[in-house]
C-alpha positions in Angstrom: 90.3 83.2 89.7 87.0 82.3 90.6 84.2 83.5 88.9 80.3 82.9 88.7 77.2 82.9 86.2 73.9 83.9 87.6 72.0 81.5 85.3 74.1 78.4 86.7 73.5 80.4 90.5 70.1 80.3 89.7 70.2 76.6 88.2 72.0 75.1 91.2 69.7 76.9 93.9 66.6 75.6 92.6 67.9 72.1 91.8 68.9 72.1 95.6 65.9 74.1 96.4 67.1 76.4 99.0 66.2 79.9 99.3 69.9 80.7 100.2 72.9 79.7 98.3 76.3 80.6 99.3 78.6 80.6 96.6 81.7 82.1 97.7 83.5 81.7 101.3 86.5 83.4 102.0 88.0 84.3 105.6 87.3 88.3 104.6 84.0 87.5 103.3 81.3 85.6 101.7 78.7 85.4 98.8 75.3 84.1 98.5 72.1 84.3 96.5 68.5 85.1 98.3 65.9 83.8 96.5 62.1 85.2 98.8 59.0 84.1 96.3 56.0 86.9 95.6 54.3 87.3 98.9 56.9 85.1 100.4 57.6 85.7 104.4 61.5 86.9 105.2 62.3 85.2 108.7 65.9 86.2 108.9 67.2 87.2 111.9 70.1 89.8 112.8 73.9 88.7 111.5 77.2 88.9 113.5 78.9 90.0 110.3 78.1 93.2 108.0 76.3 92.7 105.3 75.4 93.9 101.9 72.0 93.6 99.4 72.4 94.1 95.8 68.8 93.3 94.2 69.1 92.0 90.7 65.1 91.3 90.0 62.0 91.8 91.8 60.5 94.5 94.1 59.3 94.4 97.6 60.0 96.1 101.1 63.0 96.0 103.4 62.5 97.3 106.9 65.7 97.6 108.9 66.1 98.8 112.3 61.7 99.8 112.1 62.2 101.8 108.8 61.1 100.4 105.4 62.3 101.3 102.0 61.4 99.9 98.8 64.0 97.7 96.7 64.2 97.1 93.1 66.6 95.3 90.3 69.7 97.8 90.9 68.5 98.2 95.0 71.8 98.4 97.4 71.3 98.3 100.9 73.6 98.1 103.4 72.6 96.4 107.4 75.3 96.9 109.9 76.3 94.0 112.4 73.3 93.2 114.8 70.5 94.9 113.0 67.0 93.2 113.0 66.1 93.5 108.8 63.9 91.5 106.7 61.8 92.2 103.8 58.4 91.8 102.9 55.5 93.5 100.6 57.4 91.1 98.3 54.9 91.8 94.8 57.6 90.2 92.5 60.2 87.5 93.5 62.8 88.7 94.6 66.8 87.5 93.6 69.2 89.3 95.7 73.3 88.5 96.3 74.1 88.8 99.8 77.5 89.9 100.6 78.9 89.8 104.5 82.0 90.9 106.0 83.5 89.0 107.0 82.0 85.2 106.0 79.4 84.5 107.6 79.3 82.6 111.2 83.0 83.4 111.4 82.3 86.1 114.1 80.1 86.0 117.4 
């Protein structure tokens, strides 16, 4: 089993001080934790790999594919393979868990 506490998440991403922490790595899939400040800039670009955003604080704007939608604590969003996203309007920090299928850099 291996299983995961958001304070020590949270602990371990500031200590290391990286807005992105991947926590879980599996051939099928992978796990992370986005951390974008208030009015902090998103420069992401498009994945190989599906991918998943579950917001667990904050609020701001995600614009995929040219179309925005607000996200909250309980915001799900799903970007398919390929598809230019990032957020911004960010008016409270943002912590998000990134999900993509499969890991991440595994496909082209």
């Amino acid at each position: 089993m291996k299983a995961f506490e958001l304070d020590d998440l949270l602990f371990q991403q500031k200590t290391e001080r990286r807005a992105y922490l991947e926590f879980l790595r599996q051939s099928s899939m992978s796990v992370g934790l986005y951390t974008l400040p208030a009015g902090g800039v998103d420069r992401q670009k498009p994945h190989a790999e599906d991918e998943m955003y579950y917001v667990i604080r904050g609020h701001g704007v995600i614009n995929v594919a040219g179309e925005d939608r607000t996200v909250q604590a309980g915001s799900s969003v799903f970007i398919a393979a390929g598809v230019e996203h990032y957020f911004h309007v960010i008016e409270e920090e943002l912590v998000i868990l990134v999900f993509f299928a499969p890991a991440e850099g595994t496909t082209e």
